[in-house]
N, C-alpha and C positions, 0 to 999 in steps of 0.2 A: 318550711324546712330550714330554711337561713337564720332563724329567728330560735331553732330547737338547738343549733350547731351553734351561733354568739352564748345562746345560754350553756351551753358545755364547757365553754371557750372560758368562760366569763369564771366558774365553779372550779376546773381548774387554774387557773389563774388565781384564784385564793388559796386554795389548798398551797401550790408552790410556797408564795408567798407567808403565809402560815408557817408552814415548815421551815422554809428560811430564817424568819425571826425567830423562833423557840429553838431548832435544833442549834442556830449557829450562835446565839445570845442567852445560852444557859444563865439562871440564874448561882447566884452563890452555895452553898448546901444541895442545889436539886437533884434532884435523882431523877435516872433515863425512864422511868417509868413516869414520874411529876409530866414529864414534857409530852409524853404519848399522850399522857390525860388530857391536857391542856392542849394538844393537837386537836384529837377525838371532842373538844369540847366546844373549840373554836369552828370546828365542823357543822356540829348541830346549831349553833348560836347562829351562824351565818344562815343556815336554811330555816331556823326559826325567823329571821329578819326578814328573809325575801320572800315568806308568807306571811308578813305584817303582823306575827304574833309576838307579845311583849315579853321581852325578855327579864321576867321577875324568878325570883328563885324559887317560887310556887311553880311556874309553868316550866323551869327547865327538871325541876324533878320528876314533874307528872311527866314526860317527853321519856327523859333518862332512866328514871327508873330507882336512880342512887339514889341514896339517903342524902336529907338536908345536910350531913356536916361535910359529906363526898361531895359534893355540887359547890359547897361552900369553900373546899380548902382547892378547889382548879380555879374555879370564879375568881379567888382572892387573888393567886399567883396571877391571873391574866390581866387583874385590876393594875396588882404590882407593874406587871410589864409595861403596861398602857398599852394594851390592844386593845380593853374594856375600860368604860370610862363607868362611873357608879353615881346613882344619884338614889334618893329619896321620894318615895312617891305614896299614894295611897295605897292600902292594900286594896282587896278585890272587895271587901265588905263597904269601903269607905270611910271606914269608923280609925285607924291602927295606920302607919306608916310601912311600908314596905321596900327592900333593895331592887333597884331596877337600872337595866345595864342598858348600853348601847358600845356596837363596835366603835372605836376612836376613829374619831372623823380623820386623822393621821396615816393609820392604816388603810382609810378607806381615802386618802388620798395618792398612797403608794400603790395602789390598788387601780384610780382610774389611770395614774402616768401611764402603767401597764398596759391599760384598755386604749391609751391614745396614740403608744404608740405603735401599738397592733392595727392599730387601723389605720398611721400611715405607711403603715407596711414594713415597721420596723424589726418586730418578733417573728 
């Protein structure tokens, strides 16, 4: 049960975080609508990561539902921000190169401060 309640703990505690960076660190031109996306995206991305599925733009579409250029234009913005870090990888055939994201070891550093200092009792 302790172990169902750290993992809730843990999923909030991104979300905050999340929300903090986008809503409070708009980009130039964005629109309140750009940042929901890119909330709602950073959402999925996170629980695509902590079931070890790779985050390539083929699997967040098949997940989302959106079109390749929908996936493409929050991905981008999130790259921009550096919450998402972008690399080049094979595709799924092995033949073609594909984009493949990971959350920014940055934010997932801001992330465990969080988790350390919750546990010594500080949040």
């Amino acid at each position: 049960m302790a172990s169902a309640i750290k993992t809730q703990w843990h999923n909030l505690a991104f979300s905050g975080l999340i929300l903090h960076e986008i809503l409070d660190h708009p980009l130039e031109d964005e629109t309140p609508q750009a940042r929901l996306k890119q909330i709602g995206m950073m959402t999925i991305l996170y629980t695509m990561t902590q079931a070890h599925q790779k985050l390539t733009l083929s699997n967040i579409i098949e997940i989302t539902e959106l079109t390749r250029t929908g996936v493409k234009e929050t991905v981008d913005l999130l790259v921009k921000r550096g919450m998402l870090l972008e690399t080049m990888g094979k595709n799924s055939m092995g033949r073609g190169t594909a984009r493949q994201f990971e959350i920014s070891q940055e934010l997932l550093n801001k992330l465990s401060s969080f988790r350390a200092s919750e546990g010594a009792g500080l949040n």
